[in-house]
N, C-alpha and C positions, 0 to 999 in steps of 0.2 A: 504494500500500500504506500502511498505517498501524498503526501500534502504539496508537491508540487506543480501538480497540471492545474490549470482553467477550464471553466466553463464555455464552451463553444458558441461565443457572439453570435456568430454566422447565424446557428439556429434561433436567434433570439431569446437562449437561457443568459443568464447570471448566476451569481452564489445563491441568489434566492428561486433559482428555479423560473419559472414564468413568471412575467411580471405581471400578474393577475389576483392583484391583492388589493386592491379599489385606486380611487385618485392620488391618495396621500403617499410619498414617499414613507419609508421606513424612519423610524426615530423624528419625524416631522407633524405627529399629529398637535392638534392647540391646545394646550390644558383648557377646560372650562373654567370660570368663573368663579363658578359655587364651591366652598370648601366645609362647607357645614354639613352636619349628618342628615340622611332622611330620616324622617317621621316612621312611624310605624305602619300608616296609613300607607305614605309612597313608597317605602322597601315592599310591601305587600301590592302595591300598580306596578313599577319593575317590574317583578317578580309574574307579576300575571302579562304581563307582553312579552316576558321575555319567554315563560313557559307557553303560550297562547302561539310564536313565533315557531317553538319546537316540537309542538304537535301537530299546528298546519302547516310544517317545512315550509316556509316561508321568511323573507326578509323582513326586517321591523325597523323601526326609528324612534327614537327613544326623544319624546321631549325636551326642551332647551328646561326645562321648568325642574326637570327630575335626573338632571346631569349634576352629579359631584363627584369630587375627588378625593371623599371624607372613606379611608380605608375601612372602617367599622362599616357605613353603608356597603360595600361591596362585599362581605364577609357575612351580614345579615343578608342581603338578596341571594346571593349564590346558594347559601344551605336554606333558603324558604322555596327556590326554583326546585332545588330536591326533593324537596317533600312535597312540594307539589306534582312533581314529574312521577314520585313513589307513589301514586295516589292514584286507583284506578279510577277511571271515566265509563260513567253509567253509558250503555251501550256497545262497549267494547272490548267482547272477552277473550277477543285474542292478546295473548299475555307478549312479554320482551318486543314488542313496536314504541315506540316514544307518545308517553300522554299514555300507555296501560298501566300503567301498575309496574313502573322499573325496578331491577333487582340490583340491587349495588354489591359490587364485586370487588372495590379496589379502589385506588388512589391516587392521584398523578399532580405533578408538579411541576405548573409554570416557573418561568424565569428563574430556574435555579443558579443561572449566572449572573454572577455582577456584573459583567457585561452590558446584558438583557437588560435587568431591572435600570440599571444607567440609561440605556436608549430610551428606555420607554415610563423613565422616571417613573417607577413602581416604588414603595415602600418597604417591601418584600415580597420574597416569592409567591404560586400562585396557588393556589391548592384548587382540586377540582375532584368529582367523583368518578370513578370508571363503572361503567353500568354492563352486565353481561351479555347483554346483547349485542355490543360494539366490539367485543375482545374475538380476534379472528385468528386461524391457525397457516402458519406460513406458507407466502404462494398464493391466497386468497385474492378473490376477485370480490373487491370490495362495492356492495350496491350502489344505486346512483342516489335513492332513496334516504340514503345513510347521513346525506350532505346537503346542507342549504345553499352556504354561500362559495365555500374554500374546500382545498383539501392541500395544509400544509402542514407537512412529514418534517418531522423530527426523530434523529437516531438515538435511542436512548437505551440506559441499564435499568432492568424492572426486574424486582425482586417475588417468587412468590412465598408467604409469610409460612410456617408452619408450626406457630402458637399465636392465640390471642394476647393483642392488646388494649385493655378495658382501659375507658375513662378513670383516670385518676390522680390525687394530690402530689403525689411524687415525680420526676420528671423521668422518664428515657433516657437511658446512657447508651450510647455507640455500642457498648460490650453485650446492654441487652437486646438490642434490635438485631448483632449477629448471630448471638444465640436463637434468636426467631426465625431464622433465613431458612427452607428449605430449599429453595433452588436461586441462579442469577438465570437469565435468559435475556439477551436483544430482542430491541423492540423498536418497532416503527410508531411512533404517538402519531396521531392524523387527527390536523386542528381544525376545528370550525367554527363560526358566529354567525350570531344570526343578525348581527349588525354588516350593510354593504359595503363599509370601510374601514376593514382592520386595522393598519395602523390609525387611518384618521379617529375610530374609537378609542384607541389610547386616551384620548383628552379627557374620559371619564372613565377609563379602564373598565371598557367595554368586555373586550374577551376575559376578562379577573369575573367582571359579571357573568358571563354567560358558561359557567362551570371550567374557567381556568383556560376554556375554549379548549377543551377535550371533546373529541368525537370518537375516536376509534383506537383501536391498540391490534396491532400484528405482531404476532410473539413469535420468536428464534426460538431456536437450540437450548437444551435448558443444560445448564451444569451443576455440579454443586462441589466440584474442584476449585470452587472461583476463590475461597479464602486465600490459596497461594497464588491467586494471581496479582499481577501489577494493576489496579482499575483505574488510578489514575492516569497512569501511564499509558492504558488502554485505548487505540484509534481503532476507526471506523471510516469508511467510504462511501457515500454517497452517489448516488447515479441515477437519474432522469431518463427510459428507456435508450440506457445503455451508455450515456453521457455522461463521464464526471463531472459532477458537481463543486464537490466541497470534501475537506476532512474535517474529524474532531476528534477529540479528545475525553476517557471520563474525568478529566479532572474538571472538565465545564461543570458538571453536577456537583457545586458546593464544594469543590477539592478534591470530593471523594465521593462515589454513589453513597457508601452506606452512613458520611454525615449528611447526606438530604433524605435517606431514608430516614434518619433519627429525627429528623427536623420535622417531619411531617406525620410518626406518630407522634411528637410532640406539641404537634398542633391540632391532631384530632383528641388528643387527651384532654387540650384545654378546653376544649368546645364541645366536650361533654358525650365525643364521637367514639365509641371503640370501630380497632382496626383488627380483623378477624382471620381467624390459620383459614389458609386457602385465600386470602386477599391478596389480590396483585398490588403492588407499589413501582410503578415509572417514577424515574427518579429526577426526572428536568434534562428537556436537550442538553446534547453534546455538541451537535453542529449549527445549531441556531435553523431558521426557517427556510423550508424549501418548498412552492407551492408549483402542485401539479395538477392536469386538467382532466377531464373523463378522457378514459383509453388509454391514460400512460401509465407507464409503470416505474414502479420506485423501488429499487434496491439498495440494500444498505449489508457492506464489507465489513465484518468486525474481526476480520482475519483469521486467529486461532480458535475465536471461540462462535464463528457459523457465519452465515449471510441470512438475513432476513428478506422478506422481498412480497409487495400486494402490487395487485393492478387495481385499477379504475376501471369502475364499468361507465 
């Protein structure tokens, strides 16, 4: 592998893949305004457009009225859009479609680089839910259904857990999240919003709202040799049907995947979330964002330890 090729102009890629990410260049969206929390009232109007947007797969726009940049709002919305999304709808008893009665599987985490959180003046990283119907086994041909606005691939390490971790007063140490690890596997995170300008949603941290802007997860190779491995030191390859992209790195993920994986039972602890044995945990891009369109196909090299790889339908 190598971090030294380019992305091929010619075909109209860049490091970001197609540039089919709305008007806003990247790291350019406006901060809004408002820096006050919402009400209870408007975390609960959010919250029903932004759910209301994911069950009729459709695009939404979020009033100027109901834009802030007050982090507690964004961490209220996102876990009310959950339990709204967890909540079946009278009339529809087909189960695992978005808006029936979703089953939460797991855990994934935006902006786990400083990098990230720097472009897009985040406060912290991003927490968001992995739902079972999204997690797909490698080589999948992922539906068109599946996607509102985006489909941007991030290469990342996702752990699956194998003990629970309950809500509670004590914090998570590193030593105990590796004790809970039963496997590492690569993974493809495939981001979505229901907002039509992703970076330009940055200015009220749009995708943070709209579950960390997790859609999808394609799982690799699983190992559980990984304790001796290098994972910061761990690269991965990127490639757009058959085009390299970009390289990265696990030390993107916090320094090290399993200090973002500590970070993020540490943060379903506080928020009163247990994180459960057989829960998937993505641990935040390595390569930062690559967006691809229906029909292409995305692989991701992680050398010793497999190749992941879905298509677009």
């Amino acid at each position: 592998m190598t971090g030294a090729r380019r992305p091929d102009s010619r075909l109209g890629l860049s490091d970001r893949g197609r540039p089919i990410h709305g008007p806003t260049p990247p790291g350019q969206g406006v901060p809004c305004p408002r820096q006050s929390p919402l009400t209870g009232a408007e975390v609960a109007e959010v919250a029903g457009i932004i759910a209301a947007g994911r069950r009729g797969r459709h695009a939404v726009e979020l009033p100027e009225r109901l834009r802030t940049r007050d982090w507690g709002s964004v961490i209220a919305v996102l876990l009310t859009v959950d339990e709204v999304l967890c909540q079946p709808e009278r009339g529809q008893p087909e189960r695992g479609q978005p808006g029936t009665g979703l089953a939460r599987a797991g855990w994934k985490i935006g902006a786990a680089s400083e990098e990230v959180r720097r472009a897009e003046r985040l406060p912290s990283p991003s927490p968001g839910i992995i739902y079972a119907h999204t997690i797909f086994p490698n080589g999948a041909r992922l539906p068109a259904g599946l996607f509102i606005n985006y489909r941007c691939c991030e290469c990342e390490f996702a752990f699956r857990l194998a003990r629970d971790f309950p809500a509670r007063a004590e914090p998570y140490t590193e030593a105990d999240a590796r004790a809970g690890i039963d496997c590492l596997f690569p993974a493809l995170e495939i981001g979505d919003c229901v907002f039509p300008d992703w970076y330009g949603s940055s200015g009220f941290y749009g995708t943070c709202l709209d579950n960390g802007g997790g859609a999808a997860l394609v799982t690799g190779p699983e190992t559980r040799d990984w304790p001796d491995l290098d994972l910061p030191g761990a690269r991965m390859d990127a490639f757009l049907n058959g085009h390299y992209i970009k390289s990265g790195q696990g030390r993107a993920a916090m320094g090290h995947p399993v200090t973002s994986l500590t970070w993020m039972l540490n943060w379903a602890r506080e928020h009163g979330r247990a994180v459960r044995a057989g829960d998937i945990v993505s641990t935040g891009t390595c390569t930062g964002h690559l967006f691809a369109a229906p029909g292409d196909t995305i692989r991701a090299d992680f050398g010793p330890l497999g190749v992941v790889e879905a298509r677009f339908a």
